[in-house]
N, C-alpha and C positions, 0 to 999 in steps of 0.2 A: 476225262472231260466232265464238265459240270453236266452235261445229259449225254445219255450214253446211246449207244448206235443200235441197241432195241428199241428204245422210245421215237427215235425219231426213223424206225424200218416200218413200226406200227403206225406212225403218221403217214407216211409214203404209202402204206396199202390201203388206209384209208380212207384217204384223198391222193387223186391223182396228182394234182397241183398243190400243196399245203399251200403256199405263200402267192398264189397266181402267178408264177414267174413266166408264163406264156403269154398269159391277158392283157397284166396290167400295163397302162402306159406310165406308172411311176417306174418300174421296175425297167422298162427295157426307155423311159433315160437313162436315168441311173447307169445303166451297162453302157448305153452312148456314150455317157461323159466321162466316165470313168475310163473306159478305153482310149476315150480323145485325148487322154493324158499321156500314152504311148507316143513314142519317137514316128514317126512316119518311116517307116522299114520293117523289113522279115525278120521274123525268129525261126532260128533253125530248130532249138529243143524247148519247148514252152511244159509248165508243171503248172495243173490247178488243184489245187489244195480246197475240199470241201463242194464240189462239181455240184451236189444236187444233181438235180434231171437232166442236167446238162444245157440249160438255156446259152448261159451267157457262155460255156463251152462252144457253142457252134460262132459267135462272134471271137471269140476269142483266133479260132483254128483259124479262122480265113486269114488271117496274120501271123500263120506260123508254117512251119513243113511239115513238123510232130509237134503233137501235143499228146499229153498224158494226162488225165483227170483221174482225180482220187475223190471217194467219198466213203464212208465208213458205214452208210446205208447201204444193205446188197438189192434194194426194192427202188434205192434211187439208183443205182449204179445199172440196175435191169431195165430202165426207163431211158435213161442217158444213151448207154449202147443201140434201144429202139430207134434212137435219132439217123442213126447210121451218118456219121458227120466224115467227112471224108479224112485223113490224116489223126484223126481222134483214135486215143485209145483210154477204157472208161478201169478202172480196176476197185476193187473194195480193198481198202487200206485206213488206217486210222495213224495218225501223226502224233506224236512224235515217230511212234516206234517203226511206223508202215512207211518212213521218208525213203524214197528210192534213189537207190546210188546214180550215180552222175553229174554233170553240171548243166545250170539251166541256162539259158539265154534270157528268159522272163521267166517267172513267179507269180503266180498271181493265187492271191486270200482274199477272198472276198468275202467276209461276215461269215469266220469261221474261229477266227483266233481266239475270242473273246470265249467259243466254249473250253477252252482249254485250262487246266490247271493253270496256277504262275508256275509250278515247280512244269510241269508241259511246255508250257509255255516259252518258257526260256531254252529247254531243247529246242524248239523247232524254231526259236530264232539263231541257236546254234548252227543247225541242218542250215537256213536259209542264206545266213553269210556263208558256212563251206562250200554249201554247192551254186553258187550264181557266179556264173562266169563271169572273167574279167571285165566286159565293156555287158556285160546283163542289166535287168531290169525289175526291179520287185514291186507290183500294183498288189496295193494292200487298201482295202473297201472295210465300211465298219457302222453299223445300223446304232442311232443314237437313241434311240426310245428303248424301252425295259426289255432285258432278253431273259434275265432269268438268270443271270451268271455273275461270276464272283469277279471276273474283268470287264470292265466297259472299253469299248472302241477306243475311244481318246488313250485310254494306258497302253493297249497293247500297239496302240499308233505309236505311239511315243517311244516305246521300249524297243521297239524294231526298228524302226528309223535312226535310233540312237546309236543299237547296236551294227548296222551296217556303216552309216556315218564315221563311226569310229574305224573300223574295221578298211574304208574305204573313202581314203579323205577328199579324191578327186570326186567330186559327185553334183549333180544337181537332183531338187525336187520338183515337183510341180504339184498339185493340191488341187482338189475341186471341192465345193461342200454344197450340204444343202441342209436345213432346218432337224429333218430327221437321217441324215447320213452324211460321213466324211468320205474320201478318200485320197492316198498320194501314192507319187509314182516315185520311184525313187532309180535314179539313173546313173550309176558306174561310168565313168569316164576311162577305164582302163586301169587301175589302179588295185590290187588289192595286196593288205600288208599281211594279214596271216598267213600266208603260204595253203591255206586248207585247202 
C-alpha cells in the first residue's frame, strides 16, 4: 500500500475518529447514497474491504445475514468490534494477500483501493471478480480531492468496473457522484465467464 497499516494504527490511537466518520453529515450522506445504489434485497455473505471503525459497516449489516469487515489497522479493527453490530464480524487483514476465501454476494471498497499498489491493485481486482458470486454485487466508493497515493479513484474506478464487465457481460451499473466523491455499483445479472 502507498501508506502502510502502522501509519494509519498510529492515527487511530490518536484520534478516536481521524476522518469524523460518526459526526459528520457529509460522510453519513455519502454512505446513504451510496448504499441507495444497492438492489432492494438481502445479502446472505457481504465482504468490506477497508472497514475503518466500522461506521458505514453497521449500515451496510442491516442488509446482510453476514458480513465480514477487514481493515489492516488492529486499533481500528478494536473500535469497529466495540460497535458490537449484530451479524458483523471485524478481522485485521490487509488485501491483496489477507482476501478471504469464499464467494460474496456484495463487495463493498470504499476509499480504500486507491491506497494500493497497481501491481496490488490488480490482485485484488483478481480476488474481487473470482470471488463475487454469480447474481453478486460490487459497491466501490472513491474520494476525489488529494489522498496521497499513486492511484486516484476515477483509475481504480475504471480498472475494476472494466475488469468485472469483461469478466461478466450480463450486468448493470448505476453511479452516484458528488463534487469531492464517486461511487458505482456494479450488478451481475447471473452471468459469470471465467469459471473462478
Amino acid at each position: 500500500m502507498t501508506r502502510d497499516a502502522a501509519s494509519f494504527d498510529r492515527l487511530y490511537r490518536e484520534t478516536a475518529d481521524p476522518w469524523d466518520y460518526e459526526t459528520s453529515t457529509y460522510e453519513a450522506e455519502k454512505y446513504a447514497r451510496c448504499l441507495a445504489l444497492l438492489p432492494p434485497r438481502r445479502f446472505a455473505h457481504a465482504l468490506e474491504v477497508g472497514c475503518s471503525i466500522g461506521v458505514m459497516s453497521e449500515a451496510i449489516a442491516r442488509r446482510c445475514d453476514s458480513l465480514l469487515a477487514l481493515d489492516f489497522a488492529p486499533t481500528a479493527i478494536e473500535k469497529a468490534r466495540a460497535r458490537d453490530i449484530p451479524g458483523a464480524k471485524f478481522e485485521v487483514a490487509a488485501v491483496p494477500e489477507g482476501w478471504p476465501d469464499g464467494h460474496w454476494d456484495l463487495i463493498v471498497l470504499s476509499e480504500v483501493l486507491y491506497y494500493l499498489s497497481p501491481a496490488a491493485l490488480d490482485e485484488v481486482i483478481c480476488r474481487v471478480v473470482d470471488s463475487l458470486a454469480p447474481d453478486g454485487l460490487c459497491l466501490v466508493a472513491g474520494y476525489l480531492g488529494p489522498t496521497e497515493t499513486t492511484l486516484s479513484a476515477r483509475e481504480v474506478e475504471f480498472r475494476l468496473l472494466a475488469a468485472l464487465s469483461a469478466d461478466r457481460p450480463d450486468y448493470c451499473i448505476r453511479r452516484d457522484a458528488e463534487t469531492t466523491w464517486i461511487a458505482a455499483a456494479f450488478a451481475c445479472n447471473g452471468g459469470h465467464s471465467s469459471g473462478g
